[in-house]
C-alpha positions as CSV (number, residue, x, y, z in Angstrom):
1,X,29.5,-13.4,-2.1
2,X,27.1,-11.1,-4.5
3,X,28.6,-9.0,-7.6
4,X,26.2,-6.1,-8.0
5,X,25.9,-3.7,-10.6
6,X,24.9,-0.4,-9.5
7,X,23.5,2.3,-11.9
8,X,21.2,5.6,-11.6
9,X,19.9,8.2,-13.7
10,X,19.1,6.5,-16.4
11,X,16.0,8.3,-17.4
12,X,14.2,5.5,-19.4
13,X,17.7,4.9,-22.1
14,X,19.2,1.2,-21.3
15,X,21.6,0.0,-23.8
16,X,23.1,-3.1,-24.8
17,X,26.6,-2.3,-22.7
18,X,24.4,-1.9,-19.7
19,X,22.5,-5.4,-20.6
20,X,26.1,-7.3,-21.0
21,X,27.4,-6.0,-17.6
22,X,23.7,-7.0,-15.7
23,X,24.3,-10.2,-17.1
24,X,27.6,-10.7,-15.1
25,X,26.3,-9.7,-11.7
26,X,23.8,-11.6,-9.0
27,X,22.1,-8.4,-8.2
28,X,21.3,-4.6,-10.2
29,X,21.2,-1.5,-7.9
30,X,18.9,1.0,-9.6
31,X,19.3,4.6,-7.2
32,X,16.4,6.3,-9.3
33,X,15.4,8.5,-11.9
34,X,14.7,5.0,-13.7
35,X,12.4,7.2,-16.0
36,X,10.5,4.4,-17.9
37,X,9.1,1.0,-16.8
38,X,10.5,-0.5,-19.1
39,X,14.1,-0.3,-18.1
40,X,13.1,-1.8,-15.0
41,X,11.7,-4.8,-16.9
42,X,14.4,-5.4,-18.9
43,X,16.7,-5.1,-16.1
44,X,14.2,-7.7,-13.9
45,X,14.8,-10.1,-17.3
46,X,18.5,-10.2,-16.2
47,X,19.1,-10.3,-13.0
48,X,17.0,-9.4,-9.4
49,X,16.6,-5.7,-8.7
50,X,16.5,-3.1,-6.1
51,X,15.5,-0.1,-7.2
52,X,14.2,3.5,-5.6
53,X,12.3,6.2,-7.3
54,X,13.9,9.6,-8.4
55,X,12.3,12.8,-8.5
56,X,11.1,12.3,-12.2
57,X,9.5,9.0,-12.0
58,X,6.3,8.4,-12.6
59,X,3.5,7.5,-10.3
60,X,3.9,4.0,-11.9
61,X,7.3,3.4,-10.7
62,X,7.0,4.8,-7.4
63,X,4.5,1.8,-7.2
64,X,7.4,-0.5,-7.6
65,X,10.3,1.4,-6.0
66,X,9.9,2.9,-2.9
67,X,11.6,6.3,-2.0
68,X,14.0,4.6,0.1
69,X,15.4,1.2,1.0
70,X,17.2,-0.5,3.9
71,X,18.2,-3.8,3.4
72,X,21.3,-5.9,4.5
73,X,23.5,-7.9,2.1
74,X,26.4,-9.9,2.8
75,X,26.2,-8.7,6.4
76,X,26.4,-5.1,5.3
77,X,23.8,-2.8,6.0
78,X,22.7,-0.5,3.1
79,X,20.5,2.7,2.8
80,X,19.7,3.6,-0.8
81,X,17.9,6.7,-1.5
82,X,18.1,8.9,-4.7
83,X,18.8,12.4,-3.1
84,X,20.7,12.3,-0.4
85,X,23.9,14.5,-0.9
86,X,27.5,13.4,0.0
87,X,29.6,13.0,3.5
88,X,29.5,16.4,5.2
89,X,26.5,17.5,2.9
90,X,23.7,15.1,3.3
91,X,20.5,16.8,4.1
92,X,18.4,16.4,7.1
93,X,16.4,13.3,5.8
94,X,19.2,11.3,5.2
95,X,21.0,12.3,8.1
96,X,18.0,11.3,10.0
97,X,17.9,7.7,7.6
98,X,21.9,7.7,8.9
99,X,21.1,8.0,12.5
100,X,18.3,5.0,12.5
101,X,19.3,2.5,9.9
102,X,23.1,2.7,10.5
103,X,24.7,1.3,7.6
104,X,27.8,0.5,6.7
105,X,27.1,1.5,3.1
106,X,25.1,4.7,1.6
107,X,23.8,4.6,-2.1
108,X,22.4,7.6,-4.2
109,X,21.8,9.0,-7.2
110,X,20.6,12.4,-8.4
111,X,24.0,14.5,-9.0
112,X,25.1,12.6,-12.2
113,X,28.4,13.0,-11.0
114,X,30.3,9.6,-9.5
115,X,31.6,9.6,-6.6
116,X,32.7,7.2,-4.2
117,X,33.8,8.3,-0.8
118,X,34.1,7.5,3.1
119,X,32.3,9.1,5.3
120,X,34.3,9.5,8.5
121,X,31.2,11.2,10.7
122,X,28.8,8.0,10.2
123,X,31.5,5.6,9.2
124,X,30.2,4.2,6.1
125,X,31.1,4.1,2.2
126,X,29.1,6.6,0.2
127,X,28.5,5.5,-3.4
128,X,27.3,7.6,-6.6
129,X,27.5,5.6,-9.7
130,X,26.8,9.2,-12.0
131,X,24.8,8.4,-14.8
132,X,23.6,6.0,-17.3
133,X,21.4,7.9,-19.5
134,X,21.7,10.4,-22.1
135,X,19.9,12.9,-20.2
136,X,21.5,15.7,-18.1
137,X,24.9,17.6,-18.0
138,X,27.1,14.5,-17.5
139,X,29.7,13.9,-20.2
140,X,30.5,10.2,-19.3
141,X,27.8,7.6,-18.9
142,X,29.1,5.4,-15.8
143,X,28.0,2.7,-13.4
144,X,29.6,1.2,-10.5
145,X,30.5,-2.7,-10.2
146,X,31.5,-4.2,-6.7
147,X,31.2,-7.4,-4.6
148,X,29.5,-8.0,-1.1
149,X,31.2,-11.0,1.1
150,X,31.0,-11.5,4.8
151,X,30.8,-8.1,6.0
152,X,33.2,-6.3,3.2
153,X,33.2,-4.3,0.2
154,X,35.6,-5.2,-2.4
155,X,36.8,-5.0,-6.1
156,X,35.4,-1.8,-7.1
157,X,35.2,-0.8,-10.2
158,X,34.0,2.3,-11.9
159,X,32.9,1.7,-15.4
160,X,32.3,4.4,-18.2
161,X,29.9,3.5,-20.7
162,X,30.8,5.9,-23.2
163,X,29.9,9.9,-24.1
164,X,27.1,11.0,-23.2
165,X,25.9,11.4,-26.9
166,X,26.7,7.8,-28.3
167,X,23.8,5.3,-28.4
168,X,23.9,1.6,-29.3
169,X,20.8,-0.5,-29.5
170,X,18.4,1.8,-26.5
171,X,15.4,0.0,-25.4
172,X,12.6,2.7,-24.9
């Protein structure tokens, strides 16, 4: 079994309730728009990430992160991906990521809006955590916490971090 903690958008801001639930999981899930290396870092001090670039992430972090990832976990299959749209939306990339890597789970970022929802075309889970930073339109700040074991996804939780506006102890 794996507890992951997955996050986006944070746009180089990471504070301390972001730290305290990383410290509770095996893995982090970073789907872009990191913004600064240093978030990574901090996060890579916790716990193991996996991470993919955004569209405003430096030539630095796309060093580290690719653009996409396929991976399995737990027996699941994954495709994270920072823009990829939603089930019935996705656009022709991901659609063509869909068709080839088959996964039983679909992580992005990019919309700052969370959303978790089943994709009945592909038959997969898509997840959106929204977003952890204090940048963009988003009112909540929210991540996603889940576990992985033997094949299924289970004890999801979305978790808001407080308004938008509201900072406590930021590493930048």
């Amino acid at each position: 079994m794996k507890k992951i903690l997955l996050l986006s958008d944070t746009h180089g801001f990471l504070d301390q309730k972001i730290k305290n639930y990383a410290e509770h999981v095996d893995e982090i899930w970073h789907a872009g728009d990191i913004g600064k290396l240093s978030v990574l870092d901090e996060l890579q001090s916790i716990n193991p990430v996996r991470a993919v670039f955004g569209n405003i992430d430096s030539n630095n972090i796309r060093q580290i992160a690719p653009e996409v990832l396929s991976f399995n976990c737990e027996n699941i299959e994954i495709l994270m991906i920072h823009i990829a749209g939603y089930p019935g939306r996705y656009n022709s990339k991901v659609k063509q990521l869909i068709r080839s890597h088959q996964p039983k789970l679909v992580v992005c970022g990019h919309s700052h809006i969370l959303k978790v929802m089943q994709d009945k075309h592909f038959e997969h889970l898509h997840m959106n955590p929204g977003a952890a930073g204090i940048s963009g339109f988003h009112k909540i700040r929210t991540l996603l916490r889940f576990e992985l074991e033997s094949g299924q996804i289970k004890n999801l939780e979305a978790i808001e971090l407080g308004l938008r506006g509201a900072l406590s102890n930021a590493v930048n």
